[in-house]
C-alpha positions as CSV (number, residue, x, y, z in Angstrom):
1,X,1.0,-1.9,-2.7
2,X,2.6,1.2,-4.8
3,X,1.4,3.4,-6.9
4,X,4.8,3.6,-8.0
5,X,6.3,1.3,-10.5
6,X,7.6,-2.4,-10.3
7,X,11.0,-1.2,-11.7
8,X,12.1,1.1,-9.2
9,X,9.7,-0.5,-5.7
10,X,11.2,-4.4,-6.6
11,X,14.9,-3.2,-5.5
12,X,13.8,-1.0,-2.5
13,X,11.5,-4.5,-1.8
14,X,14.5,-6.8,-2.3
15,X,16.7,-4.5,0.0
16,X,14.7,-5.0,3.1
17,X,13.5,-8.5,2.7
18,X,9.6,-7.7,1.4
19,X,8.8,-10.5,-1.2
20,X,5.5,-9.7,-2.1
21,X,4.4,-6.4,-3.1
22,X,1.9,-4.9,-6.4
23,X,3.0,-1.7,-8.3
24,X,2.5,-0.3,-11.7
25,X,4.2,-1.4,-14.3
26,X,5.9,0.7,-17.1
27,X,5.6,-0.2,-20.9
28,X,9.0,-1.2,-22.2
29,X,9.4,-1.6,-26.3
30,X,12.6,-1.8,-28.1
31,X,14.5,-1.5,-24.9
32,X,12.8,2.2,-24.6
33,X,10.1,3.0,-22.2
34,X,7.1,4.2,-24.0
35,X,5.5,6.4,-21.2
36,X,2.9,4.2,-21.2
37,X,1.7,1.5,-18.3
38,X,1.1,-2.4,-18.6
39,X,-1.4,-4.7,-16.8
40,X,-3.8,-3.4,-13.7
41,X,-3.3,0.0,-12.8
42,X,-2.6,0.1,-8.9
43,X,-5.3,2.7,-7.7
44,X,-7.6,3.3,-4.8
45,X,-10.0,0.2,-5.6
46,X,-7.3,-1.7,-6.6
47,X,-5.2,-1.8,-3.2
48,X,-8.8,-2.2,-1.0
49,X,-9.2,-5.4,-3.4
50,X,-5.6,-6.7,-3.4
51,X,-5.8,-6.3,0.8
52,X,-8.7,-8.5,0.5
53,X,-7.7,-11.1,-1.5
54,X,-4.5,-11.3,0.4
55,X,-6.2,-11.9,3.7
56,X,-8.4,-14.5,2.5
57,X,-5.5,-15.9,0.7
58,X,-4.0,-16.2,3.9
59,X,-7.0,-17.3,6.1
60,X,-6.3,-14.1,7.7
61,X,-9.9,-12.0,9.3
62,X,-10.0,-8.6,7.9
63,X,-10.0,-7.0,11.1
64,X,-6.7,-8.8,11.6
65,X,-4.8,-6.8,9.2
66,X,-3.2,-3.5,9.1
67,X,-2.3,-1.0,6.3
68,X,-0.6,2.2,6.1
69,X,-1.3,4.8,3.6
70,X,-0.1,8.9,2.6
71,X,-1.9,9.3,0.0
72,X,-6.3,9.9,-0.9
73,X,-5.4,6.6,-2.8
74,X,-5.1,4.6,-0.1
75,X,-8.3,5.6,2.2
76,X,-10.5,2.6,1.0
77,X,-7.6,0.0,1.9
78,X,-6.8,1.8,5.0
79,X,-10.8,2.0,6.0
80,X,-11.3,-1.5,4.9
81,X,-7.9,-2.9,7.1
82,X,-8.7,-3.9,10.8
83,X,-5.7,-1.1,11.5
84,X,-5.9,1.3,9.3
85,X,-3.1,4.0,9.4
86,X,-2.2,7.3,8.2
87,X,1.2,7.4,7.6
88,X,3.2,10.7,7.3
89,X,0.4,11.2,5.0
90,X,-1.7,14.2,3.9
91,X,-3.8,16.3,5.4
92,X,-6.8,14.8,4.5
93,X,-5.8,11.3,4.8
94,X,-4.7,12.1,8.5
95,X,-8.5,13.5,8.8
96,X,-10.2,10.6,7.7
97,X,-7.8,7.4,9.1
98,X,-8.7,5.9,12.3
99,X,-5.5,6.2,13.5
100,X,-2.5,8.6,12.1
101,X,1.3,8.4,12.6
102,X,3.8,10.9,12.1
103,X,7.4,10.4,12.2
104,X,9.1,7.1,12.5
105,X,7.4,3.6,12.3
106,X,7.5,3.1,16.1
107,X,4.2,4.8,16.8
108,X,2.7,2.4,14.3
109,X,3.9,-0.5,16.0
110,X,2.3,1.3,19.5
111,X,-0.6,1.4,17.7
112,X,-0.7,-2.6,16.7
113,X,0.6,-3.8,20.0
114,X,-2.3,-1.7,21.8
């Protein structure tokens, strides 16, 4: 989940093989962007709820999933997520995650396979 927007996360998601993800999406009319957004925004309730709905879509227990955030947006998904991780995130993020991760994505995977 992104707070970014569909049009520039769906090639980064292609490029590495992810096939599912949710990001904003920007308001196209006449061919122009308008500077507006379309559809649900992606926000701080909205990735705790998407995390949700995606484990139970997948018979998966909560406290069997894992999400990684930077941002204040994505405390309730990380608290919420049976791994919750703060990565390369802010300050205050870092603070409040149960577990934080600086650097590269092999201390997150410590973390899991502890």
């Amino acid at each position: 989940m992104s707070g970014g927007f569909t049009e520039i996360v769906s090639g980064l998601a292609q490029e590495v093989g992810i096939t599912r993800f949710w990001a904003n999406r920007l308001e196209v009319s006449n061919g122009a962007l308008t500077g507006n957004t379309t559809g649900e925004i992606v926000d701080r309730a909205f990735k705790e709820k998407a995390l949700r709905a995606l484990a139970q879509e997948l018979d998966i227990p909560m406290e069997r999933t894992v999400a990684l955030g930077d941002g204040a947006n994505d405390l309730d998904m990380i608290h919420a997520a049976g791994i919750g991780v703060a990565f390369n995130a802010k300050p205050i993020v870092q603070e409040q995650a149960p577990y934080a991760v600086n650097g590269s994505m092999m201390g997150v995977l410590d973390i899991i396979d502890s």
